[in-house]
Wavefront OBJ file of the C-alpha trace (Angstrom):
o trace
v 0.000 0.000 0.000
v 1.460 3.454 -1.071
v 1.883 6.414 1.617
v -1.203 8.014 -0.382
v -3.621 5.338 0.007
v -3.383 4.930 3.732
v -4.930 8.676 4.770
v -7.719 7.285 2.491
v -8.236 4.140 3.882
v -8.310 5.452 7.318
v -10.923 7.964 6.345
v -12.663 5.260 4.962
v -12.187 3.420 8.258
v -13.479 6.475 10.378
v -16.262 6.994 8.079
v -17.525 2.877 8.385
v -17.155 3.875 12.244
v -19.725 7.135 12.111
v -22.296 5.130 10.170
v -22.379 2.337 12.527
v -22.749 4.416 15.195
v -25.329 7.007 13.344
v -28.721 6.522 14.872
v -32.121 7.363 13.013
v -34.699 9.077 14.506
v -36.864 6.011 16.366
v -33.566 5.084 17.579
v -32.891 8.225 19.440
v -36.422 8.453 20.657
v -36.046 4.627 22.561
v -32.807 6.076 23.559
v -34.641 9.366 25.078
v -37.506 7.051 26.604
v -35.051 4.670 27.963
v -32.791 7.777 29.740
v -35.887 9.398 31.221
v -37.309 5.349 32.494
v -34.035 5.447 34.478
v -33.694 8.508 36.056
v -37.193 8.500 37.222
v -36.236 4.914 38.797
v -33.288 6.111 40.087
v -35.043 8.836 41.680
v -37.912 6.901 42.971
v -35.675 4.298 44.200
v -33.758 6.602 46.506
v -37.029 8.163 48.166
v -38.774 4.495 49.171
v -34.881 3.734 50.292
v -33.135 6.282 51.755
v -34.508 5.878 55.041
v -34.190 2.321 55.335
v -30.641 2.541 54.317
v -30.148 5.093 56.938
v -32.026 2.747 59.477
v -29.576 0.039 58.662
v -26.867 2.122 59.411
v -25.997 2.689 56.255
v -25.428 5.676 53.531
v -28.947 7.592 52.293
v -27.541 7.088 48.907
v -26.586 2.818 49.753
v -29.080 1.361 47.243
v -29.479 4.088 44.804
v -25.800 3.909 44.587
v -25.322 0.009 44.065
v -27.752 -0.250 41.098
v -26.382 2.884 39.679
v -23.327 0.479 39.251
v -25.689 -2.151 37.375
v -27.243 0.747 35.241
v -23.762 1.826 34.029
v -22.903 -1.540 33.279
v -26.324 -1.842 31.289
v -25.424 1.077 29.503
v -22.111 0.037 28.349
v -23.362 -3.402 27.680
v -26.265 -1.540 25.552
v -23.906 0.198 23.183
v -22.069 -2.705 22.512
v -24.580 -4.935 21.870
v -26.115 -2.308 19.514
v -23.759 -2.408 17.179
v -22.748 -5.752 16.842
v -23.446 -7.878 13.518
v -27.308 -9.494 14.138
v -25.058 -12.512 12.805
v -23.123 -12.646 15.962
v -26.439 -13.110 18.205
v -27.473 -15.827 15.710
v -23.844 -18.017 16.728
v -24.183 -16.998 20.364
v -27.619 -18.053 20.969
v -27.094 -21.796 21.695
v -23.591 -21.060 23.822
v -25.798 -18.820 25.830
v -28.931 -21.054 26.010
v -26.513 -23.678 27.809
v -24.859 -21.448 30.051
v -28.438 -20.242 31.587
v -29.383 -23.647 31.838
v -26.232 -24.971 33.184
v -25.543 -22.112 35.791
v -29.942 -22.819 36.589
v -29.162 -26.018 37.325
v -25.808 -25.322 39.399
v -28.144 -23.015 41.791
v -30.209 -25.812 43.234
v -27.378 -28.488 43.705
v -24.459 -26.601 44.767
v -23.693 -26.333 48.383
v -24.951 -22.962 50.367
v -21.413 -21.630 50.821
v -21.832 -21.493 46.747
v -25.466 -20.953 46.283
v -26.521 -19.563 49.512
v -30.859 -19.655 50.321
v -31.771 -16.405 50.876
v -35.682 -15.306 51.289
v -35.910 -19.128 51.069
v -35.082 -19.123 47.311
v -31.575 -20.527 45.781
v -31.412 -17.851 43.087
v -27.696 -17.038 43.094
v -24.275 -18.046 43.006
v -21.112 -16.553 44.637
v -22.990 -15.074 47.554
v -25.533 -12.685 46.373
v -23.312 -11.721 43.172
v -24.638 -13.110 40.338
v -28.358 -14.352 39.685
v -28.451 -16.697 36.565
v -32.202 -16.446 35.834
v -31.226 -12.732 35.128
v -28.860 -13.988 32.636
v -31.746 -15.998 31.834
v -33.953 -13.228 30.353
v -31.228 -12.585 27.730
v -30.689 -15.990 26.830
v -34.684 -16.389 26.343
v -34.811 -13.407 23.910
v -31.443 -13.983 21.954
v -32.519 -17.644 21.549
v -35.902 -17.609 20.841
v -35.313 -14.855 18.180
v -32.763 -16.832 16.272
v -35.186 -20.091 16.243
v -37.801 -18.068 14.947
v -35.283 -16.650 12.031
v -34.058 -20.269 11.448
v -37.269 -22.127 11.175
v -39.085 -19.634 8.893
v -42.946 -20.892 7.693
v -42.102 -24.245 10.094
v -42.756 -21.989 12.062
v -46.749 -22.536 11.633
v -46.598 -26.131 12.219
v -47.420 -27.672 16.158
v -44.608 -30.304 15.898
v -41.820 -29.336 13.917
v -42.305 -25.329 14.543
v -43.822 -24.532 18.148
v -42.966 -27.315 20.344
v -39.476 -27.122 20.426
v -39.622 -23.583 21.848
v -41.983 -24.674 24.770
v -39.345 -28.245 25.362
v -36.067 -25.761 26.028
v -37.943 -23.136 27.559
v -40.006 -25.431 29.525
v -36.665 -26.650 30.908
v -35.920 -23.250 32.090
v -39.232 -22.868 33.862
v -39.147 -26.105 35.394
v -35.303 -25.292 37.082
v -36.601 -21.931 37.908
v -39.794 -22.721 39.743
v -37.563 -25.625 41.621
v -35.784 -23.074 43.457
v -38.249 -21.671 43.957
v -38.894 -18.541 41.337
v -42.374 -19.082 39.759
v -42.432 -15.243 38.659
v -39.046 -15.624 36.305
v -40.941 -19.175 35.390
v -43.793 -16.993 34.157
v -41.687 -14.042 33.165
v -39.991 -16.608 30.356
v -43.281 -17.925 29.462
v -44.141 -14.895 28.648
v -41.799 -13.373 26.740
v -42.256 -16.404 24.432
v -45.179 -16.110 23.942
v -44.627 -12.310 22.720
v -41.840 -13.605 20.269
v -43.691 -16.145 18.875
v -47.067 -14.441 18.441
v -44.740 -11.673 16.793
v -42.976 -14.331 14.591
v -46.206 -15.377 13.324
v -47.271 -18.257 14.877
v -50.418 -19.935 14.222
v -53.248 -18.204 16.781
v -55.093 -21.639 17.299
v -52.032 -23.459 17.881
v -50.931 -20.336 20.435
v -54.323 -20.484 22.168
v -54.423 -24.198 22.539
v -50.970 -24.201 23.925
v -51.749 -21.857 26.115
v -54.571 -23.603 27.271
v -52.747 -26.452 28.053
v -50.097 -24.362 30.351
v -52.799 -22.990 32.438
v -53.772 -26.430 34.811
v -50.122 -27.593 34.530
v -48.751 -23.786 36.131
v -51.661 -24.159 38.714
v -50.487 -27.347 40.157
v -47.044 -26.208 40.299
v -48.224 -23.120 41.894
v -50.193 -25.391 44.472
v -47.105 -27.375 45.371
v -45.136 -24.721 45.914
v -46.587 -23.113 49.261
v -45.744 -19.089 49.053
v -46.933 -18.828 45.624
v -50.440 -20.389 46.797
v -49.998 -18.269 50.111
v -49.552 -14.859 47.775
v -52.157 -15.752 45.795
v -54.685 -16.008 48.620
v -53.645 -13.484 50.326
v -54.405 -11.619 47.026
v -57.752 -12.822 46.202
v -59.382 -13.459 49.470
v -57.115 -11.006 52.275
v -59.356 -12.165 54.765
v -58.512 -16.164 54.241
v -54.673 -15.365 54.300
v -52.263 -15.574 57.185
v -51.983 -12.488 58.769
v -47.983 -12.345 58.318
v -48.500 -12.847 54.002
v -51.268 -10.471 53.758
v -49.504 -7.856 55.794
v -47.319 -7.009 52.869
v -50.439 -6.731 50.781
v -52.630 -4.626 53.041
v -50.000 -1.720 53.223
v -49.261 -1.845 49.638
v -53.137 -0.878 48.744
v -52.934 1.724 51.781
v -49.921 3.388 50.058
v -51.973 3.096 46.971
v -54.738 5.018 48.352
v -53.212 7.037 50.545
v -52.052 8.694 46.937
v -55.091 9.430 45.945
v -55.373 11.270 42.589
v -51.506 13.260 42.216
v -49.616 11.767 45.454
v -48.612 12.843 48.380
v -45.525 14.150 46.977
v -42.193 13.225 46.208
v -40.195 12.091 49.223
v -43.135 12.347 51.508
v -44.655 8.664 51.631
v -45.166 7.056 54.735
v -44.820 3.475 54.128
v -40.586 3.402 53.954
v -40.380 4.651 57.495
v -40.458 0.885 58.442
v -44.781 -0.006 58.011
v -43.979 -1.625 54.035
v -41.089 -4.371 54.219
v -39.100 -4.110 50.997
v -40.348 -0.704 49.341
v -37.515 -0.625 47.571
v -37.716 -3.463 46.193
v -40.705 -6.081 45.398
v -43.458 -3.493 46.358
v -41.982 -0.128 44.980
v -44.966 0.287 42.774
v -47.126 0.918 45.985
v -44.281 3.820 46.633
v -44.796 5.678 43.157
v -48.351 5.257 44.110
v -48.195 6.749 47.404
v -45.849 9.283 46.224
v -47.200 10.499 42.679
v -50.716 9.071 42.777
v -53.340 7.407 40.133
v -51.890 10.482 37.478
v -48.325 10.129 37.731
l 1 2 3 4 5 6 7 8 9 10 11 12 13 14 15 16 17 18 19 20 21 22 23 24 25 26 27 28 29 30 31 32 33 34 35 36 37 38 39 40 41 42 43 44 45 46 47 48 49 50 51 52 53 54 55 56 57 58 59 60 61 62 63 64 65 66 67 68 69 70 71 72 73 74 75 76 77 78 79 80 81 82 83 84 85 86 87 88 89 90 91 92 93 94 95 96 97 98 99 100 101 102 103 104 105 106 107 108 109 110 111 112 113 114 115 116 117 118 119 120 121 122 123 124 125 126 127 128 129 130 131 132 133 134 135 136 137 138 139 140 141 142 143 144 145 146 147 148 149 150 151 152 153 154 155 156 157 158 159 160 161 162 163 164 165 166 167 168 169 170 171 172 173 174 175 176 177 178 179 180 181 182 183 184 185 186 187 188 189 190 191 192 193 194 195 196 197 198 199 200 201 202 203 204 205 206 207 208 209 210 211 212 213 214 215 216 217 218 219 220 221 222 223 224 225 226 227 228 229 230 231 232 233 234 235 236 237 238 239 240 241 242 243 244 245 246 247 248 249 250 251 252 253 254 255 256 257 258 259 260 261 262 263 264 265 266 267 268 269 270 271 272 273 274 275 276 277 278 279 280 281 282 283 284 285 286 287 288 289 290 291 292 293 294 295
């Protein structure tokens, strides 16, 4: 290569490097919509838990500060992932299907000094450091898209197009709701079902399927005692124990307490120690309290 042609071919470099990262206008709107979903979590999530930080003798800013970390990491790992080759995810899919369901399976039969119980639950490896049924969600989408691009109009048969799906991802359900996590069980139902009635699956073989699920999830959900304990606590308060539906009843009194517009930002009640985990599992009933049925 001459001394000429190389300021050429590194223009030609930078320039291959603006277009891939040269966003069109629906792309910067998610972008906008995603920024403005995380700051208002961000902010939300430090008013239902800087007080109970401070009660556990800890920093205001303690939780708003920790999943800052994971939102920076999400960012970074957004921008790659962005502008890689669709081709790569289409390679990677498998690889990453085995790893959830490897690292799933690792969580229940690992010793606790590995994958420590906590909240009664083996979700986690390494202490509290990594949760694989996160991992999980990523593996559901990355995999079930490139099935979907692979099988094509198989896609609109029962045997050879939809079952498969519901045989791996069933496999994930069943290791979730083992340990016990019945909501990411459901969660990964559930974004199948989106990708496949967006693939264009057959509605009568979606509906029948579905069908099918429903008495098969209820027994699991009847075998496994807090799910049935949350769910009649939900439906019939007055039937639960009082410890599950304790949760529950100050939830809806946040909730009302809101009103139409909220009490305000930073002025609900229910973190100063009446909601357990406001933070957390119940910090809807915060933005409730806080910005009302409006906000």
């Amino acid at each position: 290569m001459t001394a000429a042609a190389l300021p050429r071919e590194r223009a030609h470099a930078a320039a291959r490097i603006r277009e891939r990262w040269r966003m069109g206008a629906e792309a910067r709107g998610l972008v906008l919509v995603m920024a403005l979903v995380l700051v208002f979590g961000l902010a939300v999530l430090y008013s239902a838990s800087a007080i109970v930080a401070m009660q556990e003798n800890k920093n205001s800013w303690y939780y708003v500060a920790r999943q800052t970390t994971g939102v920076l990491a999400g960012v970074v790992a957004f921008a790659i992932a962005a502008k890689m080759d669709a081709e790569k995810y289409h390679d990677w899919a498998w690889p990453i299907m085995w790893l959830t369901i490897a690292t799933l399976f690792l969580c229940l039969v690992l010793p606790k000094e590995i994958a420590p119980r906590v909240n009664g639950s083996k979700r986690f490896l390494f202490g509290t450091s990594l949760q694989p049924s996160e991992f999980g969600k990523l593996g559901v989408v990355i995999w079930t898209s490139m099935l979907i691009v692979k099988k094509g109009d198989q896609l609109r048969r029962l045997t050879k197009g939809v079952l498969p799906f519901f045989v791996v991802i069933g496999l994930l359900d069943l290791l979730a709701a083992l340990e016990p996590d019945l909501s990411v069980a459901m969660l990964y139902t559930l974004m199948l079902a989106v990708l496949l009635f967006a693939g264009g699956v057959r509605i009568a073989h979606f509906v029948a399927l579905c069908a099918l699920a429903i008495p098969v999830l209820w027994t699991k959900i009847e075998k496994v005692q807090y799910a049935a304990l949350r769910l009649t606590a939900f439906f019939d308060p007055g039937g639960a124990p009082t410890q599950m539906k304790y949760q529950l009843k100050q939830s809806l009194i946040a909730v009302g307490s809101g009103g139409a517009f909220g009490v305000g930002y930073g002025q609900g009640r229910q973190q100063y120690g009446f909601l357990p985990f406001p933070y957390s599992d119940f910090i809807a009933s915060n933005i409730g309290e806080e910005w009302g049925f409006v906000g």
